[in-house]
DRENVO-325790 format. One record per residue: residue number from 1; y, x, z of N, C-alpha, C in turn; residue in one letter. Coordinates in Angstrom, 3 decimals, padded with zeros to 6 digits. Example, Ala and Ser with C-alpha at 12.3 -4.5 7.8 and 13.67 -1.06 7.14 Angstrom:
<nodes>
    n       n_y       n_x       n_z      ca_y      ca_x      ca_z       c_y       c_x       c_z  res
    1  -005.690   013.190   007.800  -004.500   012.300   007.800  -003.300   013.200   007.800    a
    2  -002.250   012.850   007.080  -001.060   013.670   007.140   000.030   012.900   007.870    s
</nodes>
This chain:
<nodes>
    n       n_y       n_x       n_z      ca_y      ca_x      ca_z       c_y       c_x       c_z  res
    1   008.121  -023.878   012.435   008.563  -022.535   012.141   010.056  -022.568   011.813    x
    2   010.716  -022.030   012.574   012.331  -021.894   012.829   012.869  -021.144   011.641    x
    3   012.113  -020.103   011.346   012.712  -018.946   010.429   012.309  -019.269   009.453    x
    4   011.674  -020.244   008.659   011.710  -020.451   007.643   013.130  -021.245   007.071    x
    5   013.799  -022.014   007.626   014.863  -022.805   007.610   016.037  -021.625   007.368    x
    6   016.059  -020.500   007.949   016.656  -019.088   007.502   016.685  -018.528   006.781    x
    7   015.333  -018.392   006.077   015.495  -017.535   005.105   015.552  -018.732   003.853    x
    8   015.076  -019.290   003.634   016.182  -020.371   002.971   017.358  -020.533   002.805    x
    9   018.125  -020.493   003.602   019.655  -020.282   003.074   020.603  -018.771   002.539    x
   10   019.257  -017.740   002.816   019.761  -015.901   002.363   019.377  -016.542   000.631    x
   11   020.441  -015.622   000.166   020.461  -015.904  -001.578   019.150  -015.064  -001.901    x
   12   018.678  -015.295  -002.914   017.996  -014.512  -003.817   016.496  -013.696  -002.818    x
   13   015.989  -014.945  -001.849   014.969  -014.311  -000.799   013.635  -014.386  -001.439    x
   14   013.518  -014.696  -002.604   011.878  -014.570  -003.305   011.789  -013.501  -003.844    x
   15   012.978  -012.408  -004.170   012.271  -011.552  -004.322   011.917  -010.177  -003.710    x
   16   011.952  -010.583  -002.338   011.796  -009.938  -000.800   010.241  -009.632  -001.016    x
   17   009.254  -010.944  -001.636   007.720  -010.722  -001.789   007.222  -010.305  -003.327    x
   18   008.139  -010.523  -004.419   007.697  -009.167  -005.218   007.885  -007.845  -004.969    x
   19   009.233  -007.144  -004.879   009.392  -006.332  -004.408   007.973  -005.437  -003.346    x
   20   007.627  -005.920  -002.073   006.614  -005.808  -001.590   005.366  -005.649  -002.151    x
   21   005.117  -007.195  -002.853   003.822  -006.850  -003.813   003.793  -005.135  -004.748    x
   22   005.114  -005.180  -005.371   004.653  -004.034  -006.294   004.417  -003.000  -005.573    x
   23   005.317  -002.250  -004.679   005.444  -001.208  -003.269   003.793  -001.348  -003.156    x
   24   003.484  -002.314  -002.576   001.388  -002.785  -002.015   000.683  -002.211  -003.702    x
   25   001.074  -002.549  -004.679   000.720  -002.574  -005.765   000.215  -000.810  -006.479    x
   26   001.618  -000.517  -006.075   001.585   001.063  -006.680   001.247   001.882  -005.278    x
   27   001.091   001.750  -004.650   000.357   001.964  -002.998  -000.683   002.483  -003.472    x
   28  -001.847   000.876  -003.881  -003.064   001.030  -004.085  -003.351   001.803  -005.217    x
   29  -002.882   001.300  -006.460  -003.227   002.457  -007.575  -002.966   004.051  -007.521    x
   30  -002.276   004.417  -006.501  -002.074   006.236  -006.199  -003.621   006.188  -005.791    x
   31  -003.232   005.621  -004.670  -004.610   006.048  -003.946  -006.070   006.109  -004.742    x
   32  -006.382   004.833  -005.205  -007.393   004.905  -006.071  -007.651   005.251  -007.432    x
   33  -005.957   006.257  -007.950  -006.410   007.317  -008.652  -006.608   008.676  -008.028    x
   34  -005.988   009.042  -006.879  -006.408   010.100  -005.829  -007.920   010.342  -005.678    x
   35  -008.098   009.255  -005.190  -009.786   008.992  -004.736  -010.947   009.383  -006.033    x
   36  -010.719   008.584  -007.339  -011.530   008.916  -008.483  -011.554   010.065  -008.829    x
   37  -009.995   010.660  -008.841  -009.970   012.125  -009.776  -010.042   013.354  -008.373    x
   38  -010.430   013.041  -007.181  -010.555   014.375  -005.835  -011.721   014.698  -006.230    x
   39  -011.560   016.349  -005.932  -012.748   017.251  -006.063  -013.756   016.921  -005.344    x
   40  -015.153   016.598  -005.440  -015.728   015.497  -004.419  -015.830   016.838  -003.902    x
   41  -016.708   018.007  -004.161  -016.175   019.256  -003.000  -015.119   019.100  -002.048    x
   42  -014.108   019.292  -002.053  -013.338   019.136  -001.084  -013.472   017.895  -000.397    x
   43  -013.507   016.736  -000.896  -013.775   015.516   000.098  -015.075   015.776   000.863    x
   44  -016.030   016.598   000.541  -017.118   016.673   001.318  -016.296   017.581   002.504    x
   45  -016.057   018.412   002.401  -015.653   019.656   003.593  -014.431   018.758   004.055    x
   46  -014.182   017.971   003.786  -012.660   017.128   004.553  -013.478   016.212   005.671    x
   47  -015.189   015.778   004.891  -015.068   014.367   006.082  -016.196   015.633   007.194    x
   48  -016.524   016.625   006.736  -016.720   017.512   007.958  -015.724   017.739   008.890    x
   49  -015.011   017.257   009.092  -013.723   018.132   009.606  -014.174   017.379   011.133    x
   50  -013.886   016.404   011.633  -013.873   016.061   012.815  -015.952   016.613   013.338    x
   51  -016.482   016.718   012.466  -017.993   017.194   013.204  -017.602   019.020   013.936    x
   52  -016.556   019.399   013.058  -017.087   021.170   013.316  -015.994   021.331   014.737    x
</nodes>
């Protein structure tokens, strides 16, 4: 692997994958406070949507 020998010499490249992690991090926690606190009413008439 060529590009590893690359990013090795960019300064300060570890924190290219925290950065990411948290972004992935606070991603997931929206969503799966979205998901807990949705009106399950409305999620019902939402996953109708492609039948009607």
């Amino acid at each position: 692997m060529k590009f590893v020998h690359y990013l090795e010499k960019i300064t300060d490249v570890s924190i290219y994958p925290v950065i990411s992690f948290c972004i992935f991090g606070l991603f997931f926690l929206v969503m799966a406070t979205y998901v807990i606190k949705a009106d399950k009413k409305h999620m019902e008439e939402r996953s109708r949507i492609p039948l009607d």
